[in-house]
Backbone as a printed PyTorch tensor [residue, N CA C, xyz], in Angstrom:
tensor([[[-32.3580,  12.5940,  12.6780],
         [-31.0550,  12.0060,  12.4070],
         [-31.0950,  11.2490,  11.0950]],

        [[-30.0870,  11.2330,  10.5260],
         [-29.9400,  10.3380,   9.1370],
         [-29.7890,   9.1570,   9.2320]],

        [[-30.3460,   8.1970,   8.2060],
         [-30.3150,   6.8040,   8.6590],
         [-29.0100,   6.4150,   7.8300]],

        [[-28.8310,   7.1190,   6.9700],
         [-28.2230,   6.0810,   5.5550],
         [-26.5180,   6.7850,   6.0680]],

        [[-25.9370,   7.3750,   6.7380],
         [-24.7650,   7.7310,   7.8260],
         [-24.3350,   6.7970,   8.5240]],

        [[-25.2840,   6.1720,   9.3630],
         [-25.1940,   5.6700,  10.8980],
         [-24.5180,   4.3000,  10.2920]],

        [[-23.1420,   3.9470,  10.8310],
         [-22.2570,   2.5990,  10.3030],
         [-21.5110,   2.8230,  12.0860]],

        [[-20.6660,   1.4170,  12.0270],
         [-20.1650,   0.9850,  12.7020],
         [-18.7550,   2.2030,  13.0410]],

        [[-18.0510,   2.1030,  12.0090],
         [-17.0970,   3.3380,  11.6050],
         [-16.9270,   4.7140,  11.7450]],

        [[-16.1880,   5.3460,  12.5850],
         [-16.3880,   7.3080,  12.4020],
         [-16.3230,   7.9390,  11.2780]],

        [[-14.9890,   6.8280,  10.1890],
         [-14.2730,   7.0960,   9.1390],
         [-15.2940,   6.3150,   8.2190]],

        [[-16.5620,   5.8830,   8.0350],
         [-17.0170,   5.2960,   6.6040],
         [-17.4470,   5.7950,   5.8530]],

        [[-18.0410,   7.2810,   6.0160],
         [-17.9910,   8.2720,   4.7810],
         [-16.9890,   8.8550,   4.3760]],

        [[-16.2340,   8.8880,   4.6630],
         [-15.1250,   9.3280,   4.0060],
         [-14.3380,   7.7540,   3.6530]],

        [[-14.4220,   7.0350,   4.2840],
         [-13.6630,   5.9210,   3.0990],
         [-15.0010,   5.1250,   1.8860]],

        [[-16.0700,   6.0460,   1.9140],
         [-16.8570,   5.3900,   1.0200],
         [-16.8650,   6.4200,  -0.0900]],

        [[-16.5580,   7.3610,   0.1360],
         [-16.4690,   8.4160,  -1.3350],
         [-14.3200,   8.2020,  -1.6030]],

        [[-13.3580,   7.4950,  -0.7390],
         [-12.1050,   7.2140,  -1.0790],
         [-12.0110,   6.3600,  -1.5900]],

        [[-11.7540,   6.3040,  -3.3660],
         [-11.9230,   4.9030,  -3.8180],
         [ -9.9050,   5.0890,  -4.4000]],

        [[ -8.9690,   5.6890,  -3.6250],
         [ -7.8050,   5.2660,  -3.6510],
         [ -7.2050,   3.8330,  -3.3900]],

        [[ -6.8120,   3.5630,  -4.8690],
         [ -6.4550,   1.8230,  -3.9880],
         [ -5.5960,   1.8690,  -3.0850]],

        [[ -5.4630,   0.2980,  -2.1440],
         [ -4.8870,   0.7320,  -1.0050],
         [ -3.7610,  -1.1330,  -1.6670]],

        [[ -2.6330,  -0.9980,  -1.3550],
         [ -2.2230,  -2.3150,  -1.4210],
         [ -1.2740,  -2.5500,   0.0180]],

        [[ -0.6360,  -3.7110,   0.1280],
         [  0.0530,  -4.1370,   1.0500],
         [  1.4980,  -5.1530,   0.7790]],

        [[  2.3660,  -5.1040,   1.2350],
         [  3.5080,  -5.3080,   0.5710],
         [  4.6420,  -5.1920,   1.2360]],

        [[  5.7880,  -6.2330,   1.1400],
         [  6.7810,  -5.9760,   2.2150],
         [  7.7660,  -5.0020,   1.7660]],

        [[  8.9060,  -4.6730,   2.7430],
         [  9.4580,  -3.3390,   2.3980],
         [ 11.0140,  -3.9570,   2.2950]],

        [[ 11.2890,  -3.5090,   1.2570],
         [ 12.6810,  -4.0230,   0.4890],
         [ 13.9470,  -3.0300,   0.6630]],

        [[ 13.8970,  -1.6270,   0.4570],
         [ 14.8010,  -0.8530,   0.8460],
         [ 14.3280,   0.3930,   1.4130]],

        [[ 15.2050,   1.2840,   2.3110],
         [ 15.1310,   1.8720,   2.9890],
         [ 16.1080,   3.3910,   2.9030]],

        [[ 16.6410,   3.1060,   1.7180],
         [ 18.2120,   4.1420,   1.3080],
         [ 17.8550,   5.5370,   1.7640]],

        [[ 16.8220,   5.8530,   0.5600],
         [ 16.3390,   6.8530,   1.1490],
         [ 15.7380,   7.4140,   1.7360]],

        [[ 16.0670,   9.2710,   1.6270],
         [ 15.5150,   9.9400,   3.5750],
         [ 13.7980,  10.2230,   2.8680]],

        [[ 13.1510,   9.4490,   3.8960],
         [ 11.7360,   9.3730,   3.8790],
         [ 10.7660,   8.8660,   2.9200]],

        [[ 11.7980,   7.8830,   2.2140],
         [ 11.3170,   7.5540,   0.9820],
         [ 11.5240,   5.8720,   1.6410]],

        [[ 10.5560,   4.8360,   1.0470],
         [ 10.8680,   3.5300,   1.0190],
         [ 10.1890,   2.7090,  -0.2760]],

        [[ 10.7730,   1.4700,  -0.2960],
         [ 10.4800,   0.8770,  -1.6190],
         [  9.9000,  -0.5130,  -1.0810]],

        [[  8.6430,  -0.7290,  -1.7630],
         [  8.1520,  -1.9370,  -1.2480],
         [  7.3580,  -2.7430,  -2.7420]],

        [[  7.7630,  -4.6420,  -2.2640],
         [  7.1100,  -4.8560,  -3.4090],
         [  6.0780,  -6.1190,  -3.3540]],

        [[  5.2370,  -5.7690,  -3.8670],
         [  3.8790,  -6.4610,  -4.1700],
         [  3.5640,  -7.3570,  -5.1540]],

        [[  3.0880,  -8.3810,  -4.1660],
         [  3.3430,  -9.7930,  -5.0380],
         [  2.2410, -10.3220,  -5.4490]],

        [[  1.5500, -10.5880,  -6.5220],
         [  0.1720, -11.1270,  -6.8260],
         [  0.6000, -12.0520,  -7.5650]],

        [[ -0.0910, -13.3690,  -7.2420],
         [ -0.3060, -14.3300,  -8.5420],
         [ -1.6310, -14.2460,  -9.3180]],

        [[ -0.8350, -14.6140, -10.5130],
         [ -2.3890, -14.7620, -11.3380],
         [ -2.4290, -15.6830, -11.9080]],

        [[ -3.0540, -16.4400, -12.8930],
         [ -3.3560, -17.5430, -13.5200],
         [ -2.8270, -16.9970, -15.2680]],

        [[ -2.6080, -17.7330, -15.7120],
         [ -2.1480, -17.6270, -17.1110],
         [ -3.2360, -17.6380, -18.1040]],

        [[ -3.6190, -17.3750, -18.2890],
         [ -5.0830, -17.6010, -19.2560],
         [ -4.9980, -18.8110, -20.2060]],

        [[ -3.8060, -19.1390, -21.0630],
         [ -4.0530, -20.2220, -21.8730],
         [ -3.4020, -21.5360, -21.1680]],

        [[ -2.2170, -21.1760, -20.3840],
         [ -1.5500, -22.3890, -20.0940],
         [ -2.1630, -22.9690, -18.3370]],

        [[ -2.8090, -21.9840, -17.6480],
         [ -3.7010, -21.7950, -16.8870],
         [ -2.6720, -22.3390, -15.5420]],

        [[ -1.2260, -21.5370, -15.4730],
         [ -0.1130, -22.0350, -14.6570],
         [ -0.0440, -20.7720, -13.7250]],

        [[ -0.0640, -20.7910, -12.6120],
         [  0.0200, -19.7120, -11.9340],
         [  1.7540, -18.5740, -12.0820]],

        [[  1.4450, -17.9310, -11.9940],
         [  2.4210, -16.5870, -12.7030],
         [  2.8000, -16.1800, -11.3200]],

        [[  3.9810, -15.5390, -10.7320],
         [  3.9570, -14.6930,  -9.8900],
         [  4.6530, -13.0630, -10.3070]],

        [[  3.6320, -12.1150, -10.0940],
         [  4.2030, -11.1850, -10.4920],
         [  4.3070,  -9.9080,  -9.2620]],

        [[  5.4360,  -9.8640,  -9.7930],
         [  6.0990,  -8.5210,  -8.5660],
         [  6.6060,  -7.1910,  -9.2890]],

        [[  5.8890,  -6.4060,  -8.5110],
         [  5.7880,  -5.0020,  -8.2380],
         [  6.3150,  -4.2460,  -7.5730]],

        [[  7.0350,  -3.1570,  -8.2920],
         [  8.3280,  -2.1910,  -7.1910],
         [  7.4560,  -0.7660,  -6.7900]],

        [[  6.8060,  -0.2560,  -5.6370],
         [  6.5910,   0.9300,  -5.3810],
         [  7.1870,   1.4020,  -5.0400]],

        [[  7.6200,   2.8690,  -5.2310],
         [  8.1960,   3.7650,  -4.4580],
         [  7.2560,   4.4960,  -3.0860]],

        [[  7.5530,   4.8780,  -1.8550],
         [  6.6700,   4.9040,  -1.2190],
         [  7.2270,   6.0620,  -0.3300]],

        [[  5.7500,   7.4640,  -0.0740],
         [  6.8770,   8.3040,   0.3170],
         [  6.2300,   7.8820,   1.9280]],

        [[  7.1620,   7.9170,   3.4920],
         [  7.3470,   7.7220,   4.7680],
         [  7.7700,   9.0370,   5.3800]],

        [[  6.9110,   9.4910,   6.0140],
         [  7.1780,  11.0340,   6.5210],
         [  8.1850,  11.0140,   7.5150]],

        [[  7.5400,   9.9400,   8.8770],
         [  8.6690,   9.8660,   9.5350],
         [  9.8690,   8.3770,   9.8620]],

        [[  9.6730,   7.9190,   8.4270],
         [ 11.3530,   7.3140,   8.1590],
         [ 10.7350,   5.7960,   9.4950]],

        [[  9.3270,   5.3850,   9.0960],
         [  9.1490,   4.5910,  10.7890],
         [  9.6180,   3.2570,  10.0490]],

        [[  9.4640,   3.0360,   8.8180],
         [  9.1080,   1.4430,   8.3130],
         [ 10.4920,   0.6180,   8.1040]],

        [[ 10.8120,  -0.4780,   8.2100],
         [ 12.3660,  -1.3180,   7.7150],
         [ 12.6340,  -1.8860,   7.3860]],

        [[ 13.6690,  -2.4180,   6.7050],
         [ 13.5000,  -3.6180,   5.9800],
         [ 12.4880,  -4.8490,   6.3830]],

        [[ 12.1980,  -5.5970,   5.4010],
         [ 11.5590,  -6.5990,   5.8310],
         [  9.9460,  -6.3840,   6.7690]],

        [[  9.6650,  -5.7480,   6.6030],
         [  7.9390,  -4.9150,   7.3320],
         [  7.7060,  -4.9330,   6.5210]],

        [[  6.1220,  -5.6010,   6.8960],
         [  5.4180,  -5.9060,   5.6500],
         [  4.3540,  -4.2400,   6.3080]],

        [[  3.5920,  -3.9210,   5.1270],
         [  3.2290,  -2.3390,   5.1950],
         [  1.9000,  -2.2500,   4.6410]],

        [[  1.3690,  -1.2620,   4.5540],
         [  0.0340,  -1.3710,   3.7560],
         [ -0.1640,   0.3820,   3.6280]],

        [[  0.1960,   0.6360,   2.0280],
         [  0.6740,   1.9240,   1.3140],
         [ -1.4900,   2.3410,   0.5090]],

        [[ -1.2670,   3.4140,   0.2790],
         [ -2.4130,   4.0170,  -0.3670],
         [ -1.8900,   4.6700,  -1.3490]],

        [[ -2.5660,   5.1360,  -2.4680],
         [ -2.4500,   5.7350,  -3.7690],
         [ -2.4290,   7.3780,  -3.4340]],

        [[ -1.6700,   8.0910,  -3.9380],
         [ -1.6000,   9.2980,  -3.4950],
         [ -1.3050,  10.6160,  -5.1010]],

        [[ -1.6080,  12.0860,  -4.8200],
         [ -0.9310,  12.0150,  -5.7460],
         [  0.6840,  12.6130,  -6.1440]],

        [[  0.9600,  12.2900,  -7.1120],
         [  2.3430,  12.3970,  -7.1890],
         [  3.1800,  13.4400,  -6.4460]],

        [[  4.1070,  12.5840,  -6.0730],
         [  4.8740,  13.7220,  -4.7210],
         [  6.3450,  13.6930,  -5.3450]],

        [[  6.7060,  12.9210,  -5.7560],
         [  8.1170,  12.9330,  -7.1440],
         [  7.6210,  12.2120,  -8.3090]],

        [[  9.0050,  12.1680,  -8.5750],
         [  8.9970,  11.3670, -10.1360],
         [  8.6950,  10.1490, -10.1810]],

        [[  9.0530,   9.5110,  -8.8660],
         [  8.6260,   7.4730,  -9.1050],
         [  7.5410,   7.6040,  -7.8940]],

        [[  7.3520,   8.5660,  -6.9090],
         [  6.5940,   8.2740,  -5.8740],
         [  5.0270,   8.5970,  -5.8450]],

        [[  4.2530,   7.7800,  -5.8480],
         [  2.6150,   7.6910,  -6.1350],
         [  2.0920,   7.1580,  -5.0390]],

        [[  2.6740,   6.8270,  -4.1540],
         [  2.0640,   6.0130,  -2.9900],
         [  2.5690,   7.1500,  -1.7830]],

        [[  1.5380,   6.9920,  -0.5770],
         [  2.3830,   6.9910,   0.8730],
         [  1.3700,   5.3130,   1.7160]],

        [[  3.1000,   6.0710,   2.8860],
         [  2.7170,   4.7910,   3.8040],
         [  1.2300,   4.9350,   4.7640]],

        [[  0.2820,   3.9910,   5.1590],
         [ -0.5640,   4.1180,   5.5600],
         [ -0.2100,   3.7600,   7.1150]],

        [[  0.1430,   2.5140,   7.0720],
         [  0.8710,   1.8250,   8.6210],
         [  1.3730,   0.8850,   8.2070]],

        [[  2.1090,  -0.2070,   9.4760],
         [  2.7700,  -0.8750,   9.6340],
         [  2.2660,  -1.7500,   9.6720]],

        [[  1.6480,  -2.7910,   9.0190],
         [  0.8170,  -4.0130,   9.5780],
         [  2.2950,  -5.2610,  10.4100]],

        [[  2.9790,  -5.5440,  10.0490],
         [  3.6360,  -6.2910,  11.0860],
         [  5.1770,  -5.8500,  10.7060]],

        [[  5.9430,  -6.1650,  12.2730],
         [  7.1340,  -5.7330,  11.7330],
         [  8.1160,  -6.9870,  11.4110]],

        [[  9.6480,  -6.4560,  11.2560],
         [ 10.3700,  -7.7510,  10.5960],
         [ 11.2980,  -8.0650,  12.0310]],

        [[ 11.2090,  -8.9950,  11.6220],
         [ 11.7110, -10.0650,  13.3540],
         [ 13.6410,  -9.9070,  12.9060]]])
């Protein structure tokens, strides 16, 4: 048997050769069919004035079956291009919106 395999995980060779980033992000609209838009918020630090920044990010995100809704926060993976703005799909639902 192989030693350098054996992990906790079924999925850790294959998420150890997947270096697709994965982000997480709440979900803002829903218009379109199987498509959703979610946006991602990072702060960063300013380098000279050293003031925290908040910067937000619009993905387009493609949803096969239409599950996610406003306000669900989500957690999308890098994919490749499936339209013109869409680079992501949805991975799951990490919590939904109350």
């Amino acid at each position: 048997m192989s030693d350098h395999l054996v992990t906790d995980a079924p999925n850790a060779a294959a998420e150890a050769r997947n270096r697709r980033k994965i982000r997480e992000g709440l979900v803002v609209s829903v218009a379109m069919h199987k498509t959703i838009v979610i946006t991602v918020t990072d702060k960063v630090r300013h380098e000279r004035y050293s003031k925290t920044i908040q910067r937000t990010l619009r993905l387009h995100v493609h949803d096969e079956e239409n599950e996610a809704k406003v306000g669900d926060r989500v957690r999308v993976m890098e994919t490749r291009p499936i339209s013109k703005l869409k680079r992501w799909r949805l991975v799951d639902v990490v919590e939904r919106a109350r």
